[in-house]
Backbone bond lengths (Angstrom), bond angles and torsions (degrees), N, CA, C in turn:
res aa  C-N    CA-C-N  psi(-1)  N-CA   C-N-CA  omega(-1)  CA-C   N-CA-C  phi
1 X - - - 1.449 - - 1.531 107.84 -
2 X 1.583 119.16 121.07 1.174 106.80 158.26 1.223 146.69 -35.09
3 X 1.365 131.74 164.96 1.513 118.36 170.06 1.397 130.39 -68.44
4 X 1.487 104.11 -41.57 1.401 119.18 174.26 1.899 103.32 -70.36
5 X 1.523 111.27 -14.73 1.590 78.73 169.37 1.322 107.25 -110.44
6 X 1.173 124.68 28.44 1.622 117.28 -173.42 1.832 94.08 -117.99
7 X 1.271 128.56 -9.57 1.255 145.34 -162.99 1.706 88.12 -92.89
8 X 1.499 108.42 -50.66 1.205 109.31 -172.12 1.417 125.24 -68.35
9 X 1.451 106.57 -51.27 1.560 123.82 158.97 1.760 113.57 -38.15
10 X 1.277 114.01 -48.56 1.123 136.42 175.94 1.893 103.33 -34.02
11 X 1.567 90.74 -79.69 1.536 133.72 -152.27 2.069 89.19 -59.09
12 X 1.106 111.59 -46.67 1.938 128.97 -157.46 1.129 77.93 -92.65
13 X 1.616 142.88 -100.24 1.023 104.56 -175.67 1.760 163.00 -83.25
14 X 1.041 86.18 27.02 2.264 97.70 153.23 1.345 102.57 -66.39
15 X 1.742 126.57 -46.61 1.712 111.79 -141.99 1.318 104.61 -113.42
16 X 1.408 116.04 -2.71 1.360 123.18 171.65 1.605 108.55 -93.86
17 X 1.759 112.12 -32.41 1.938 119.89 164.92 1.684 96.10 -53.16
18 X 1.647 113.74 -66.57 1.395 99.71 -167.41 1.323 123.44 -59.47
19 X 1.755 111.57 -28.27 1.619 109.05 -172.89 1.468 114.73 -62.84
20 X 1.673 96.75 -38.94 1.515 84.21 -178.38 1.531 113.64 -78.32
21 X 1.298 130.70 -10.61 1.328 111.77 -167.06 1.727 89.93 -75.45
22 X 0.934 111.69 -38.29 1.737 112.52 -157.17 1.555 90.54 -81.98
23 X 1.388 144.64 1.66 1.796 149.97 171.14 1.841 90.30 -79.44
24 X 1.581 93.62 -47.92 1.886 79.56 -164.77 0.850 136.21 -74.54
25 X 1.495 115.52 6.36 1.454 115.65 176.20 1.767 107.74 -100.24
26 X 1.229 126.14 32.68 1.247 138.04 -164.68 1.433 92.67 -110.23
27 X 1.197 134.45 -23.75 1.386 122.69 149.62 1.511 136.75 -35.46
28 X 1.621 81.78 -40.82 1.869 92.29 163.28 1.647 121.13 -35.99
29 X 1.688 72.30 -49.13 2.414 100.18 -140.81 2.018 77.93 -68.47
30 X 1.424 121.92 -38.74 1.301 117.74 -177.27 1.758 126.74 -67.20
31 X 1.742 103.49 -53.21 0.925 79.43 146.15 1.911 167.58 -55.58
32 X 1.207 114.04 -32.04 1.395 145.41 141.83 1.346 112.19 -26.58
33 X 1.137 125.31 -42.65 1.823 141.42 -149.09 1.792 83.73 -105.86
34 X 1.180 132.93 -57.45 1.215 137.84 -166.95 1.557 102.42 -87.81
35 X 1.042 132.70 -23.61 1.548 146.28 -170.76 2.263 83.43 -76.18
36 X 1.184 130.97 -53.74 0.971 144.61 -147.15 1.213 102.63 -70.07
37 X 1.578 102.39 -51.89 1.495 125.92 -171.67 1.446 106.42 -49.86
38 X 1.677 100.58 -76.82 1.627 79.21 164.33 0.907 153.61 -67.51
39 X 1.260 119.20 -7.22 1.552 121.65 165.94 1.722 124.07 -66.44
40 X 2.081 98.45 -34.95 1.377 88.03 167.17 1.739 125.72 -77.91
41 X 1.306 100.00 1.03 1.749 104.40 -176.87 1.306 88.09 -91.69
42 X 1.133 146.91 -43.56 1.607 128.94 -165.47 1.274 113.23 -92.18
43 X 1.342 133.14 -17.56 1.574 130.50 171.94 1.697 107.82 -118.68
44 X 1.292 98.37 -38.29 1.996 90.84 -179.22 1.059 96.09 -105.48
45 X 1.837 104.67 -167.72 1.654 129.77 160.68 1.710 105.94 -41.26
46 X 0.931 125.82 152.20 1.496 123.89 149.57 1.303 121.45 -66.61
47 X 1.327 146.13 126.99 1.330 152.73 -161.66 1.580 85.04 -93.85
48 X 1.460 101.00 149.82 1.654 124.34 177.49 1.514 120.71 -89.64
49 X 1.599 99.47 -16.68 1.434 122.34 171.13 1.088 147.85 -61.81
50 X 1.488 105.85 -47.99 1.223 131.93 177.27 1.267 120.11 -55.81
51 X 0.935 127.41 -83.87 1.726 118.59 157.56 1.379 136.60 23.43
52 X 1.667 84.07 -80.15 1.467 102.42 164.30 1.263 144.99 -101.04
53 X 1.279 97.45 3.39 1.812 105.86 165.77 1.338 93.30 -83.67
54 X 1.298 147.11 -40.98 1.738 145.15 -161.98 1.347 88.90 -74.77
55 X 1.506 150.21 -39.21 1.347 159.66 -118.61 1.872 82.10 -110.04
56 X 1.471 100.12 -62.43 1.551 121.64 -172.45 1.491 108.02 -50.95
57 X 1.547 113.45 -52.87 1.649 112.68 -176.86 1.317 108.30 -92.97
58 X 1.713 128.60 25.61 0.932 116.34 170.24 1.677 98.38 -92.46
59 X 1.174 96.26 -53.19 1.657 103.91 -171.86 1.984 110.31 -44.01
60 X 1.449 97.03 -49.33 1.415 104.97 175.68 1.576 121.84 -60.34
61 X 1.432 111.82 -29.30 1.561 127.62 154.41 1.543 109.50 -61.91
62 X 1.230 158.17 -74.35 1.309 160.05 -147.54 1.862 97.04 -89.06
63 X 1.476 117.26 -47.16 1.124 96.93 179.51 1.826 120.44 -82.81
64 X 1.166 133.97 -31.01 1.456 111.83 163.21 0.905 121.69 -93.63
65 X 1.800 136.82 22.57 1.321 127.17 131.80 1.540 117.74 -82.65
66 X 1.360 139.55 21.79 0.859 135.08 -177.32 1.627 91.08 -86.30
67 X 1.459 138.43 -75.05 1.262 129.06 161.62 1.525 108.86 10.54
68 X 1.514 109.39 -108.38 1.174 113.42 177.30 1.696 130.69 -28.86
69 X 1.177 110.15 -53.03 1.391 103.43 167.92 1.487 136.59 -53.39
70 X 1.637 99.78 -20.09 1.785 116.22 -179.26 1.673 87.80 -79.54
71 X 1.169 128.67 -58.16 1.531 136.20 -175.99 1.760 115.70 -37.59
72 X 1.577 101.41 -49.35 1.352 107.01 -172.48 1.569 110.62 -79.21
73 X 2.269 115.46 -24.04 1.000 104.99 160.69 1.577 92.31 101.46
74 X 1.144 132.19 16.32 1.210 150.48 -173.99 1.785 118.68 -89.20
75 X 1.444 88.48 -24.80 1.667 97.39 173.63 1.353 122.66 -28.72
76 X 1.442 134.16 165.87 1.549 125.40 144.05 1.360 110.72 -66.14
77 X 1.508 107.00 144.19 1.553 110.38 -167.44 1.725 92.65 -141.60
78 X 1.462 129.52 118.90 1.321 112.16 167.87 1.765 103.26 -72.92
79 X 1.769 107.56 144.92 1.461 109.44 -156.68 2.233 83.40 -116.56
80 X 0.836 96.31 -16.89 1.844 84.71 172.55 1.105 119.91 -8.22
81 X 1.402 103.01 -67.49 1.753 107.71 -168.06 1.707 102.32 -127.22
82 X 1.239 123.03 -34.47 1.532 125.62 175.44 1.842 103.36 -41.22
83 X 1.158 126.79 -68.92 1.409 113.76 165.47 0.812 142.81 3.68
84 X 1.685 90.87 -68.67 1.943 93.94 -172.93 1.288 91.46 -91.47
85 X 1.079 154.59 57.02 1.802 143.41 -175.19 1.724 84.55 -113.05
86 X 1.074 108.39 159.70 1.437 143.53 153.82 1.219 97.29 -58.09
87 X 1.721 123.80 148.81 1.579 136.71 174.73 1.995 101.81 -71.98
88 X 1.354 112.81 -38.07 1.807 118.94 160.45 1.127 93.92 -31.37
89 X 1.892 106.82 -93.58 1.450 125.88 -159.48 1.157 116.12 -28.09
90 X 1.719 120.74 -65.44 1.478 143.22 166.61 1.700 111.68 -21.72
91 X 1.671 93.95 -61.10 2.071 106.67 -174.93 1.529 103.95 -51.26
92 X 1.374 101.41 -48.83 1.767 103.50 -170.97 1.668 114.51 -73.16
93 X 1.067 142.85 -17.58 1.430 151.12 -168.83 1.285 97.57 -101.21
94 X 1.974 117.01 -45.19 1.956 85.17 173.96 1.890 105.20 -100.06
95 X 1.153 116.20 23.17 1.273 118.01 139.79 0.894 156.23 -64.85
96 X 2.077 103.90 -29.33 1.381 118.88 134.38 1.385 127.95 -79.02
97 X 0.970 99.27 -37.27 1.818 94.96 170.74 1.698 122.42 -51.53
98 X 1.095 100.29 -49.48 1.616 115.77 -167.87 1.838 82.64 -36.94
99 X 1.119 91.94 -70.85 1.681 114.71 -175.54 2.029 100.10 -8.51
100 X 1.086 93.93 -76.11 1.641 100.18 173.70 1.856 112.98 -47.10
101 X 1.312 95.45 -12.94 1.954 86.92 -166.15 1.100 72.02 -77.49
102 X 1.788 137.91 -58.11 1.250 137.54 -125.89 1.537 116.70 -70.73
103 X 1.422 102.19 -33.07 1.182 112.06 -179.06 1.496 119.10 -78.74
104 X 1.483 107.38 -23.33 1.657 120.79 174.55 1.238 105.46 -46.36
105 X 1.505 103.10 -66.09 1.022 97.34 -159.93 1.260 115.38 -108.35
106 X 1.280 156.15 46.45 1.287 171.08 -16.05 1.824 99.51 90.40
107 X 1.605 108.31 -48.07 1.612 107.41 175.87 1.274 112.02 -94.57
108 X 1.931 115.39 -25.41 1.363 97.71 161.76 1.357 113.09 -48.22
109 X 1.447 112.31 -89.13 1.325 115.25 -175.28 1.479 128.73 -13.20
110 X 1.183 110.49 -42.68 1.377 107.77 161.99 1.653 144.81 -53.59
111 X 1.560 93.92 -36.69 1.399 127.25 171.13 1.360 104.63 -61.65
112 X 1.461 116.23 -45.99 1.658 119.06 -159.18 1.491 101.73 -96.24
113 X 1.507 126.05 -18.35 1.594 120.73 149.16 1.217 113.86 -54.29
114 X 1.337 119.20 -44.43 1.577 95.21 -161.56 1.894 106.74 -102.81
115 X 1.652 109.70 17.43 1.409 111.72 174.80 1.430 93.92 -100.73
116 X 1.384 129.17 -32.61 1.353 123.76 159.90 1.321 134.64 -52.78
117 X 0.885 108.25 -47.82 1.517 121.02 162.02 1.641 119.91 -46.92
118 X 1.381 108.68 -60.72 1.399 112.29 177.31 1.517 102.62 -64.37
119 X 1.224 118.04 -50.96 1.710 110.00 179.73 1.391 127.91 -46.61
120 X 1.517 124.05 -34.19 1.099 145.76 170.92 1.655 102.82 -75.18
121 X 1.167 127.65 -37.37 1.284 123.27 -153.57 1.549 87.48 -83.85
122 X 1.320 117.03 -36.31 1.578 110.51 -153.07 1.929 111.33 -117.38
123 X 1.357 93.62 4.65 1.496 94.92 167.41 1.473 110.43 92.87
124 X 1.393 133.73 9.24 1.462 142.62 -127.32 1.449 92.79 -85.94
125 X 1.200 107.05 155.04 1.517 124.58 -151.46 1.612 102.56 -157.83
126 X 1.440 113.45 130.76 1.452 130.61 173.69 1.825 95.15 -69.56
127 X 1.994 96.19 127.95 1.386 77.52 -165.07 2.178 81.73 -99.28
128 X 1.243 99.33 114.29 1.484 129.99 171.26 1.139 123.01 -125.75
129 X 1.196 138.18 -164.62 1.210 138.00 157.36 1.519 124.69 -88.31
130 X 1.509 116.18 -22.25 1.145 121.10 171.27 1.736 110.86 -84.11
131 X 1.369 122.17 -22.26 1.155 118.07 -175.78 1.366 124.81 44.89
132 X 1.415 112.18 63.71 1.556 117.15 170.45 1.823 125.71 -82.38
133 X 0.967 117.49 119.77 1.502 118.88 175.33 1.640 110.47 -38.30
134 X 1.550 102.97 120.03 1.955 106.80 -177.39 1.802 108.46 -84.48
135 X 1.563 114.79 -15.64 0.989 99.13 -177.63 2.447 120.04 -46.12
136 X 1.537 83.17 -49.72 1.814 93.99 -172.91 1.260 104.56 -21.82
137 X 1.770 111.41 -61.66 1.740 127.97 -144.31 1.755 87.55 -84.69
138 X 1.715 118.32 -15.96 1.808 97.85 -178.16 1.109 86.19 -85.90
139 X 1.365 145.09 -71.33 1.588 127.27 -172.40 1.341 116.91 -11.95
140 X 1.252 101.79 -79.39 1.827 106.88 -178.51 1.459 105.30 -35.50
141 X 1.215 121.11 -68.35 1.487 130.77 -168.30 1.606 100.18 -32.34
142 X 1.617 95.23 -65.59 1.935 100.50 -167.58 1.710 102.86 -53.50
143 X 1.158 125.21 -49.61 1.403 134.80 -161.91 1.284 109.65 -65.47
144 X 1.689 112.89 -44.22 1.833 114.07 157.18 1.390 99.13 -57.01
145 X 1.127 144.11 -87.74 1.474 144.91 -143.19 1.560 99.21 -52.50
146 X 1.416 134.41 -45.26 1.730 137.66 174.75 1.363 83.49 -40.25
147 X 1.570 111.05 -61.33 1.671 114.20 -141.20 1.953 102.63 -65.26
148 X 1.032 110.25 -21.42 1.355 120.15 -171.22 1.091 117.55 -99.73
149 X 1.429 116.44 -14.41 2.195 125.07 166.52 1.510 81.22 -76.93
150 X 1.403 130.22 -70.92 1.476 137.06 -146.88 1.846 95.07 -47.76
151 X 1.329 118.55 -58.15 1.274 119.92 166.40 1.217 119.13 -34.28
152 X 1.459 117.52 -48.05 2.031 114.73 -158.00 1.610 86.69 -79.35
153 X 1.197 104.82 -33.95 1.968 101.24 -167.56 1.747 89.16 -51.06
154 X 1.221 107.21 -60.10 1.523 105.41 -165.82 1.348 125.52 -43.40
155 X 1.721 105.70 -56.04 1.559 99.88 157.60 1.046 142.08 -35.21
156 X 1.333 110.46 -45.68 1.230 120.88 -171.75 2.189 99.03 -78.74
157 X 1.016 113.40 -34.02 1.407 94.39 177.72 1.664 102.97 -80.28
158 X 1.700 139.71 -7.85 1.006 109.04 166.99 1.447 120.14 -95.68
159 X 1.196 118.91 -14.32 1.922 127.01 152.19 1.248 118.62 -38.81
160 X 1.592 116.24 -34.38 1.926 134.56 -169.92 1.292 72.20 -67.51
161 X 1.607 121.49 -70.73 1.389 132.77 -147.03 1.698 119.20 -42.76
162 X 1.545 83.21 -64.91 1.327 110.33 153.45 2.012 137.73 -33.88
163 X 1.306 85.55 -39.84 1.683 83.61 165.08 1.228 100.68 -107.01
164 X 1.593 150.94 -20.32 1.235 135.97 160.02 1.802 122.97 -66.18
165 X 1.272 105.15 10.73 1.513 100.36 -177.43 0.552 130.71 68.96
166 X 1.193 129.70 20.32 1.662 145.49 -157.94 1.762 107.14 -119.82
167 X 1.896 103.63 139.11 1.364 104.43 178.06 1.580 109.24 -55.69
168 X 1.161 113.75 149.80 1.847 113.80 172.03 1.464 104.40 -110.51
């Protein structure tokens, strides 16, 4: 493996290991947010908030731990026949596969630039009653989805690695 790709592998995954460890404790910040909810429906007013801030840090929960979870290898994987494969066999099949993540999301990302863009451009607003600005939760979205191409690239250069015999 080159330097520049083992630097890289390196570099993507440290900040996508730390992002997600420091994403998972956002379960807390959710629970808490929903812990509230009912409490303001059974003793106060109902807050207009709640909802969608839990709605908001859910997405921001699932999408920049998605990174990390591709890293740890945690994905759904059909195990039928992948199992019994050789660690070779294995490198080369999600070497083609990756291929398909890459392109997924390569057009997500694209999609969520230019829904960001318009959201920002035009002031865009959840039409609710609380009316919260959507740009925040597309940021996050695009910045998980970067964070999660930057990941598949990686795989896929330690799968190369991987069928070249090479330390990763």
């Amino acid at each position: 493996m080159t330097r520049f790709a083992s630097a890289y592998v390196r570099i993507i995954d440290r900040i996508n290991f730390r992002l997600g460890r420091l994403v998972m404790y956002g379960i807390f910040f959710m629970v808490g947010v929903l812990l509230w909810s009912s409490i303001s429906k059974t003793f106060f007013l109902p807050s207009l908030w709640t909802l969608e801030v839990a709605q908001f840090a859910m997405v921001a929960y699932y999408i920049l731990g998605g990174p990390y979870s591709i890293q740890l290898g945690a994905n759904v994987r059909m195990d039928l026949f992948y199992g019994g494969w050789s660690a070779r066999k294995k490198a080369w099949f999600d070497a083609f596969t990756v291929l398909f993540l890459i392109f997924y999301l390569g057009v997500l990302l694209y999609g969520g630039l230019e829904s960001t863009s318009y959201s920002i451009a035009y002031n865009e607003r959840n039409p609710t009653a609380w009316r919260p600005l959507l740009w925040p939760v597309k940021v996050i979205m695009c910045i998980g989805i970067l964070l999660m191409l930057l990941q598949a690239v990686s795989e896929l250069i330690k799968d190369v690695a991987r069928i070249r015999e090479q330390p990763v």
